[in-house]
C-alpha positions as CSV (number, residue, x, y, z in Angstrom):
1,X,95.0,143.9,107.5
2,X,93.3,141.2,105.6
3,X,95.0,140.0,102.1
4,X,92.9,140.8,98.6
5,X,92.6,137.2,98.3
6,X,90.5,136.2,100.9
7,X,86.9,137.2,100.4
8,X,87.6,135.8,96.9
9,X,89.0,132.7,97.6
10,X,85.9,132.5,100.4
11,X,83.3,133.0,97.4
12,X,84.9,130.3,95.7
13,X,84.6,128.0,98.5
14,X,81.0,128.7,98.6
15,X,80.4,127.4,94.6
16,X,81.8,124.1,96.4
17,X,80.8,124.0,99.7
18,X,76.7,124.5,99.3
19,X,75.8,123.0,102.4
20,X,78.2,125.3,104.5
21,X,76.8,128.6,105.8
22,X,78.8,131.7,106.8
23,X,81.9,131.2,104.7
24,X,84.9,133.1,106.0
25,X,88.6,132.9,105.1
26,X,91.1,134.3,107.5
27,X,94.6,134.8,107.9
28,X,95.3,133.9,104.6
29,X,99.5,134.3,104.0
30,X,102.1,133.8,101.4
31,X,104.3,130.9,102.3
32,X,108.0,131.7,101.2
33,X,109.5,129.6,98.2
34,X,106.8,128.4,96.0
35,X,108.9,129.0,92.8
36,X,106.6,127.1,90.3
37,X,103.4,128.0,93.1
38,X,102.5,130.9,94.5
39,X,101.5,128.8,98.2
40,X,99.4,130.4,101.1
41,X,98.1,129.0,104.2
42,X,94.8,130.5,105.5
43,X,91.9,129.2,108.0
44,X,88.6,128.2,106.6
45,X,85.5,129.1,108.6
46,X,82.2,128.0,108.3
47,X,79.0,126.3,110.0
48,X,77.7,123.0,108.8
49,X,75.7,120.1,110.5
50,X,74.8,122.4,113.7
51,X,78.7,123.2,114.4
52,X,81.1,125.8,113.5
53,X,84.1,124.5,111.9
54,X,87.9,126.0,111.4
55,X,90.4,124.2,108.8
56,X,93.6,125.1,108.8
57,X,94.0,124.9,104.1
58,X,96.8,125.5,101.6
59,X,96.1,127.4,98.3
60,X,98.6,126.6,95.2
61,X,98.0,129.1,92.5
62,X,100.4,129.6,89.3
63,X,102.0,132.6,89.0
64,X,102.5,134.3,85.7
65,X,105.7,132.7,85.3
66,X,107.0,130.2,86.7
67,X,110.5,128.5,87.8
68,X,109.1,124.9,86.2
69,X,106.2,124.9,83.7
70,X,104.0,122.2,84.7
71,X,100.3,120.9,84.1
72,X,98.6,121.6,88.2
73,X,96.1,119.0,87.4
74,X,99.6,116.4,87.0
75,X,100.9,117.5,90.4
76,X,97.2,117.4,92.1
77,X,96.4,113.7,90.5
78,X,100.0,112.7,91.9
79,X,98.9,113.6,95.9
80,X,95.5,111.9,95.1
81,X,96.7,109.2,93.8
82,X,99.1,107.9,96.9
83,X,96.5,109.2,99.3
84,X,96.1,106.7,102.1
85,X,99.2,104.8,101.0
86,X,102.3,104.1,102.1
87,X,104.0,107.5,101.2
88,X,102.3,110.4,102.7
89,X,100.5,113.1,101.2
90,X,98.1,116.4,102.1
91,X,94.7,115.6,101.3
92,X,93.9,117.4,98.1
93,X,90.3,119.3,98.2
94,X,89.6,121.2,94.9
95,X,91.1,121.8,91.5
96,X,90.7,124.7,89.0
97,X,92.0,124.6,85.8
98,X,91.0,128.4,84.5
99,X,91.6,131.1,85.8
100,X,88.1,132.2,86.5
101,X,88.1,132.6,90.2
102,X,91.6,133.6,91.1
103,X,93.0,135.2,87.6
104,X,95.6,131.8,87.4
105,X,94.9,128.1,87.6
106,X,95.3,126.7,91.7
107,X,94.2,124.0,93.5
108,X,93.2,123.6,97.5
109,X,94.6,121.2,100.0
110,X,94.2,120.7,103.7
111,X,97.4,121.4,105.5
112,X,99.5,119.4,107.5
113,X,100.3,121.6,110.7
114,X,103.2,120.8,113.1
115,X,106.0,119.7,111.5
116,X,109.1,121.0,109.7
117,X,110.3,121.0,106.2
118,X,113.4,123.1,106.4
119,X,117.0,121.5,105.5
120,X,118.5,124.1,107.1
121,X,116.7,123.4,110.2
122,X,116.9,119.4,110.1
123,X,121.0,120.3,110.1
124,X,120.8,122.7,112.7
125,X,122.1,120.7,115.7
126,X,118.8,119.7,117.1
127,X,117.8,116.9,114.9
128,X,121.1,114.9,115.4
129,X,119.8,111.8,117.2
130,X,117.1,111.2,114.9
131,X,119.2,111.8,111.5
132,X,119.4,108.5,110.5
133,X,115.8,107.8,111.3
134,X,114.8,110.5,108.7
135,X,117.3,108.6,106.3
136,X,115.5,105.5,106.6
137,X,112.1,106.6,106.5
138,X,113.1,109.5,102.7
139,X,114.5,106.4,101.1
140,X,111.8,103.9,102.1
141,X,109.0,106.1,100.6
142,X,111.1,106.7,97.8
143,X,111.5,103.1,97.0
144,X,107.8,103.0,97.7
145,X,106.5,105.2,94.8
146,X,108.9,103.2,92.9
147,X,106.8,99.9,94.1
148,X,103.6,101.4,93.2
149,X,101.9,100.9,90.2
150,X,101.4,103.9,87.8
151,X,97.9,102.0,85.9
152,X,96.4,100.8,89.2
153,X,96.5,104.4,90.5
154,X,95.1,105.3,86.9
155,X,97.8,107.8,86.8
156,X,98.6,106.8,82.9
157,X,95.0,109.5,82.1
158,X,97.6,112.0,83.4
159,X,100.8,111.5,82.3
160,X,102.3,110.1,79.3
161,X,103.4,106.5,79.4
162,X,106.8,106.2,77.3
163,X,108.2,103.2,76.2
164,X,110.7,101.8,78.7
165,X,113.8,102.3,76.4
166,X,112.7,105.7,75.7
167,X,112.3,107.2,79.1
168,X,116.2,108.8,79.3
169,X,115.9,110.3,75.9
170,X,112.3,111.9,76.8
171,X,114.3,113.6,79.7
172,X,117.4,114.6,77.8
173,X,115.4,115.9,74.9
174,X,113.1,118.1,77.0
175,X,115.7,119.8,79.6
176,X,118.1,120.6,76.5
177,X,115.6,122.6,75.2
178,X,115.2,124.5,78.1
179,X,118.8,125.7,77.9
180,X,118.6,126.2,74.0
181,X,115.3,128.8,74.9
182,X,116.2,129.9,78.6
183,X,120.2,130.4,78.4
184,X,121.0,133.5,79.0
185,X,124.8,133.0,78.7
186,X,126.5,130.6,77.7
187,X,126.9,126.6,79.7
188,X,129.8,124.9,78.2
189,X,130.0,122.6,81.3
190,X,126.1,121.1,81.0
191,X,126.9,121.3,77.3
192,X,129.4,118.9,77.5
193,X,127.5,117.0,80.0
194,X,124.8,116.7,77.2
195,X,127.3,115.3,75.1
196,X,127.9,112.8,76.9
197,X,124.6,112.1,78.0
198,X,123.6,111.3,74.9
199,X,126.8,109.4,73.8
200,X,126.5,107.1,76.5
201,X,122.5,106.1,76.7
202,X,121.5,104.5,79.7
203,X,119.7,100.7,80.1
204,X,115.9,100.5,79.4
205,X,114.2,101.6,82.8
206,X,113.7,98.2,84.8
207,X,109.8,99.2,85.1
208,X,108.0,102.2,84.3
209,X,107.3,103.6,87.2
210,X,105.9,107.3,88.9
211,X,109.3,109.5,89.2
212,X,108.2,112.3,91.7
213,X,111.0,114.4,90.2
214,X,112.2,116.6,93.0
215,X,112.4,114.3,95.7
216,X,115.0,115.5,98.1
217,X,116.1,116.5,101.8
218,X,113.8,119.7,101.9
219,X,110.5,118.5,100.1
220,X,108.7,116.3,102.8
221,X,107.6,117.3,106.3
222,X,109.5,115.6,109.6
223,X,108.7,115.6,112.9
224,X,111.0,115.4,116.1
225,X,111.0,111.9,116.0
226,X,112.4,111.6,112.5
227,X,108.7,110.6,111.0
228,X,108.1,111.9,107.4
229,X,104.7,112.8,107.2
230,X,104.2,114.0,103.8
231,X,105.8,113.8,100.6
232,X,105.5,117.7,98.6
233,X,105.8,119.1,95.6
234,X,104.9,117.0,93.1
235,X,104.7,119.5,90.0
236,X,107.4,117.7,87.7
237,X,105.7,114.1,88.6
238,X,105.9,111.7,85.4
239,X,106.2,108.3,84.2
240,X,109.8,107.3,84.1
241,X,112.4,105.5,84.9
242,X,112.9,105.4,88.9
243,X,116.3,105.7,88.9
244,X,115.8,109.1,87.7
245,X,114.0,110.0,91.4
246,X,117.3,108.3,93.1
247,X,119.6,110.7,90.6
248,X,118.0,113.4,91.7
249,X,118.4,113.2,95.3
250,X,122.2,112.1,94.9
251,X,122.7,115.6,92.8
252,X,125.6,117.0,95.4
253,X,124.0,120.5,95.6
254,X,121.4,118.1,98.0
255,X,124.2,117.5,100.6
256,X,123.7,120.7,102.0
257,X,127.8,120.8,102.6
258,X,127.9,117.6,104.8
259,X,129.5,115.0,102.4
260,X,126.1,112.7,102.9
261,X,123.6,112.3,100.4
262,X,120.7,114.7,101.1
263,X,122.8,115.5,103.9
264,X,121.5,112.1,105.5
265,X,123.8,109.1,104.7
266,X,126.6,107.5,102.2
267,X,125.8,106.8,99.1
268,X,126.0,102.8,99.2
269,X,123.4,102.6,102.9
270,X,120.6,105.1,100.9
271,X,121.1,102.8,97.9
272,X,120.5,99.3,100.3
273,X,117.4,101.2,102.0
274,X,115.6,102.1,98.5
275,X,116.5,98.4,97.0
276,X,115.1,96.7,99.8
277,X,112.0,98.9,99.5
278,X,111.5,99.4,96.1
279,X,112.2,95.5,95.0
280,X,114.3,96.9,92.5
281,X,118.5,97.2,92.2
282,X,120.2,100.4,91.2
283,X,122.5,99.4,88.3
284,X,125.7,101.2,88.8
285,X,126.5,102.6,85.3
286,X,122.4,103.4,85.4
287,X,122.4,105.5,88.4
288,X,125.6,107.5,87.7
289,X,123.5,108.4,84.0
290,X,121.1,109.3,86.3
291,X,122.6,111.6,88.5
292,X,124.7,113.4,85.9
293,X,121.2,113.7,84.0
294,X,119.7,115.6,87.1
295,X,123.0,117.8,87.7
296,X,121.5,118.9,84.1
297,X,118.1,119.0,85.1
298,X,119.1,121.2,88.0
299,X,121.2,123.6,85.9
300,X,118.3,124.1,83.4
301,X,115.8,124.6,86.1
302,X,118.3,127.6,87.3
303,X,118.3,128.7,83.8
304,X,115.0,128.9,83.5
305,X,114.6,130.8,86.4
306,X,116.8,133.3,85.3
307,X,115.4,133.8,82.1
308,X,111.9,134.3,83.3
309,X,113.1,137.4,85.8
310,X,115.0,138.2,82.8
311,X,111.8,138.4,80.5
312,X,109.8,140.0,83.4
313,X,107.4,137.5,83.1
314,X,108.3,136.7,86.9
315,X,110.2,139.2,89.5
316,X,109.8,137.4,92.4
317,X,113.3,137.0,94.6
318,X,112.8,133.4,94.6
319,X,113.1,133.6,90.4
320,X,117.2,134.6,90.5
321,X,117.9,133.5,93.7
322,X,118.5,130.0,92.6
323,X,119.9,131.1,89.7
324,X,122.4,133.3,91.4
325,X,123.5,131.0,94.2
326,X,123.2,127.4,92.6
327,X,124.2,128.1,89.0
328,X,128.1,127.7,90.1
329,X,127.8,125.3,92.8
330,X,125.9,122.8,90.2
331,X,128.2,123.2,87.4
332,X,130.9,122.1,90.3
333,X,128.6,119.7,90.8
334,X,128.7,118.4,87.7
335,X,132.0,118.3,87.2
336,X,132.7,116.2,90.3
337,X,130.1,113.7,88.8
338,X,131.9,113.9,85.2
339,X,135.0,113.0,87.3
């Protein structure tokens, strides 16, 4: 039985596609997760330059309400921007901002086929030789997007450029107002985090640099070889201090249970690996600010969550799953950071 989306989604292909002849999409299916996307996969069809063709595609449409609001031109001008650099990324295809065609805002990528994104797979048993070659190669793009230059790759037309000094208060001020909007009870433990947060300000950022801002074990594809071949998600990409990226990853809800950050390696080797590529040096007192920030980060995002299957707005499982499962672990979590 074919999905409701696909002779529309075909139709729209054809506005950008005039050359092409006999426009079919196939197979197209819901891809689990996608909590601020709806994803799909599907096979695009068509004859052009005397040959049939088949693509294998991925659409990313917003649902009515999502786990993370963000701007989907931000997260597509991120993936264009590093393509055919040194971190990996899908080729992105077409952007719509409106909902004209598919009733929300979505964009179209090619997909990356073969390959595994899973954490729970990756700590399965079978991936065991090549662990720490997947460690090497997660912090060496990290510290790569951290290299790169935000105005070269004209990403400053999409997101705002804050003053150096300025990027930690940015942060704080816009994921404690998602818990003074979203909170559905109350969270006396990222309260008090917040407190301290903001009594103890970080350094100015050492550059302003792209922060990905969900870069973790479970958001890049691997192979069996422990080759990354593509960086994902990319819908809460800023400008920002890139310590902030290497908080994020070091949240412990990311150790999947294994004691390692991202499940992958001690703290102090991922550190050396993302200096060396990066150029830069994680200031102690910096990065624990950092990774207390994103314990908070990752308790609003489960807040959010919860108040938007609250609302109705969103009723998918993936809405209160997170908040349901995580919203303990990362208040442990930030307690064991608080010390």
């Amino acid at each position: 039985m074919s999905h409701p989306l696909e002779p529309r989604v075909a139709a729209y292909i054809a506005t950008r596609m005039p050359d092409a002849s006999g426009i079919v999409v196939a197979n197209l299916q819901r891809i689990s997760g996608g909590a601020s996307r709806e994803t799909y996969r599907f096979r695009l069809i068509y004859a052009q330059g005397g040959r049939t063709h088949d693509r294998r595609l991925i659409l990313r449409r917003d649902p009515p309400a999502s786990l993370i609001d963000t701007e989907r031109r931000v997260e597509f001008e991120a993936y264009r921007a590093f393509a055919g650099s040194a971190v990996p990324v899908p080729k992105m295809l077409w952007l719509e901002e409106t909902g004209a065609a598919l009733d929300h805002p979505f964009f179209i990528a090619e997909e990356i086929e073969g390959f595994q994104a899973s954490p729970q797979v990756l700590f399965a048993g079978g991936y065991e030789a090549v662990l720490r070659r997947v460690a090497e190669r997660k912090w060496t793009i990290l510290g790569e997007i951290a290299r790169a230059d935000p105005m070269a790759l004209g990403l400053h037309r999409w997101m705002a450029a804050p003053a150096v000094d300025a990027c930690w208060r940015r942060e704080l001020d816009h994921w404690e107002a998602i818990f003074d909007r979203s909170e559905a009870e109350p969270q006396p433990i990222a309260r008090a985090a917040i407190r301290w947060l903001r009594a103890n300000p970080p350094p100015p950022a050492r550059k302003l640099c792209v922060v990905h801002g969900d870069y973790r074990t479970g958001n890049f594809l691997y192979d069996e070889a422990g080759e990354i071949h593509a960086v994902l998600d990319w819908e809460m990409a800023h400008l920002g201090d890139p310590l902030e990226d290497l908080g994020w990853g070091f949240n412990p809800i990311w150790q999947f249970g294994r004691g390692l950050e991202g499940g992958l390696l001690p703290r102090d080797q991922a550190i050396a690996i993302w200096e060396q590529a990066s150029g830069l040096v994680a200031d102690p007192a910096a990065l624990h600010w950092w990774t207390l920030f994103n314990c908070v980060k990752g308790q609003g995002i489960w807040v959010g969550s919860a108040r938007a299957f609250i609302d109705g707005g969103n009723r998918e499982p993936i809405m209160i799953y997170p908040a349901w499962w995580l919203t303990n672990a990362q208040d442990r979590a930030i307690l064991k950071v608080m010390g």
